[in-house]
N, C-alpha and C positions, 0 to 999 in steps of 0.2 A: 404811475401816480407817485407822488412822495408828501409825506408827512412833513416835510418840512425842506429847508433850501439850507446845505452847508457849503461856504466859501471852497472854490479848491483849492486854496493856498493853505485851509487851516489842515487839510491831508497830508502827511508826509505821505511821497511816491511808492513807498513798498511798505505792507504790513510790518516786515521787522527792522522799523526805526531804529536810531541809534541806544533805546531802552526796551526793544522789542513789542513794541507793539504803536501801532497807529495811532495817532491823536486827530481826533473828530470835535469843534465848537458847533455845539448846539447851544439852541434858546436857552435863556435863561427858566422859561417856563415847564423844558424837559428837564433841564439840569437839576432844578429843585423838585422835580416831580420823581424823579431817576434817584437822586442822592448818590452818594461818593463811591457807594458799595459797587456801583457799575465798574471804576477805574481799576478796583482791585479783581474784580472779576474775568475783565477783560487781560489784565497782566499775568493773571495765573492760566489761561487759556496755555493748551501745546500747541502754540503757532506754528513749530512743524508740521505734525499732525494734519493740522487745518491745511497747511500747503500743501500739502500731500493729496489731500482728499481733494481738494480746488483744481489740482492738475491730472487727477483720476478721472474727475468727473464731472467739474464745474462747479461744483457745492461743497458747501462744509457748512453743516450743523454746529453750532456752538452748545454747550449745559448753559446750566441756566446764568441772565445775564439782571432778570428784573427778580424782586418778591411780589407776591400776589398783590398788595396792599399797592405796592409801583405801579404795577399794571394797570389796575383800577382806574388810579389817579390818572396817568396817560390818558385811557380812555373816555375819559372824563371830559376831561379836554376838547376831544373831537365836536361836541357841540356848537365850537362856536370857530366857524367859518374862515373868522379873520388872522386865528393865529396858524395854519396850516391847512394844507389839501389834509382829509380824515381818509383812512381806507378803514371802510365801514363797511358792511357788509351785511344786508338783512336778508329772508329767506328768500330763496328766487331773485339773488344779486349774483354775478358772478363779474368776471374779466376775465375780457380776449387775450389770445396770446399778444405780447408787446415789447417793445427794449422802453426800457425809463433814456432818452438820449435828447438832451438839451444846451443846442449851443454847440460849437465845436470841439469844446474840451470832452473827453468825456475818459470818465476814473472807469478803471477796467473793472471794478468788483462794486458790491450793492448790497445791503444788510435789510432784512426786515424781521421783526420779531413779533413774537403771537401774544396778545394781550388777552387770552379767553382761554379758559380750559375748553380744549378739542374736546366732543363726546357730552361735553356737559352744558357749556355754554351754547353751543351749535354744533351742528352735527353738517359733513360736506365741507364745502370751503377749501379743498386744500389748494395748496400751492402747487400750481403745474410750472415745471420746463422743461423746456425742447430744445434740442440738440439737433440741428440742420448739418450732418455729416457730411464729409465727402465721396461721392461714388458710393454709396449707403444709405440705409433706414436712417429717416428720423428716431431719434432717442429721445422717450419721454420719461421724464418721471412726477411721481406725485407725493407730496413732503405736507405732514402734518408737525404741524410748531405746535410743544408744548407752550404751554400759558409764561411767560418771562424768557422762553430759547428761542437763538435767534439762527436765522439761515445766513452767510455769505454766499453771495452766485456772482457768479458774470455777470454784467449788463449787455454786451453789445455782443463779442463774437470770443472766443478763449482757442489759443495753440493748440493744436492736436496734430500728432506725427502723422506724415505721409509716405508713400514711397517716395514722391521729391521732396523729402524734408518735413516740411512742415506747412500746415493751411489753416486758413483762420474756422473754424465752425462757429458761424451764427449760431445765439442762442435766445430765446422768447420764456419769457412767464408770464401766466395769468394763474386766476383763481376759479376753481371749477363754482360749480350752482351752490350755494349753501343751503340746504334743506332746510334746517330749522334754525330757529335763534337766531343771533345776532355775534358776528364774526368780527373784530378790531384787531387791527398790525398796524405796527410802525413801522414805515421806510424809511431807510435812511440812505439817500441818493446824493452822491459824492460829485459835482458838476462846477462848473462855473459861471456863477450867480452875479458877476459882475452889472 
């Protein structure tokens, strides 16, 4: 699912850009809903770090990237149909494992961020991925987003050493059952929307 559709030309190819850190063109109606503070937030991020943990594991948690008051406003939004897919989430919603993959181009990494205090807003919901290994267990894990923190994962399949080298590991997220309340994220799905 995605919240919205970004150009892949507005991505530069590798997180650390020529000013370290990726540039994303979103809507105008995230951009003023988000305000400027995201830009500074995202350039203080340890992009090594995050590589680091991307090539550990698949994932990398970011600190906080919205304010409460952003978040709201985002989810606010989801009402109305025509400006984005909404991932909404009420109790007894959940999603299948899946890859977000549209079109041939597809951007190796996928951001989505928690609009709802976990625990208080809803309760359940979390973020599952799976890791389809080779000659191996699947490797799951399950990731609760704070309210405004956002996850980086994989989309489609991520490097992991083998004894010939190296193989690709598919990798799947969905969202388990959300018990109670009402559950909102933005995805941000990086494709080619020509």
């Amino acid at each position: 699912m995605t919240a919205g559709s970004v150009r892949s030309g507005a991505v530069q190819d590798r997180l650390d850009g020529p000013d370290g850190v990726g540039r994303v063109t979103a809507s105008a109606e995230l951009a003023g809903a988000a305000g400027a503070d995201v830009g500074e937030c995202v350039r203080a991020m340890d992009w090594s770090a995050l590589a680091a943990e991307l090539d550990a594991v698949g994932c990398a948690p970011t600190g906080p990237l919205l304010t409460a008051a952003q978040c709201q406003e985002i989810a606010e939004l989801y009402g109305d149909d025509r400006r984005f897919r909404s991932l909404r989430y009420r109790a007894g919603d959940w999603n299948a494992l899946h890859r977000d993959l549209y079109g041939e181009l597809v951007f190796p990494l996928q951001v989505v961020i928690g609009l709802d205090a976990p625990g208080v807003d809803y309760t359940g919901g979390e973020l599952l991925l799976v890791e389809q290994r080779m000659r191996a267990q699947s490797r799951g894990g399950a990731h609760t987003l704070p309210r405004g923190h956002a996850l980086i994962f994989t989309t489609r399949d991520r490097p992991t050493p083998s004894v010939r080298g190296w193989s690709a590991s598919p990798m799947r997220h969905g969202v388990s059952t959300v018990r109670t309340g009402e559950r909102h994220s933005l995805g941000l799905i990086f494709r080619d929307a020509a």
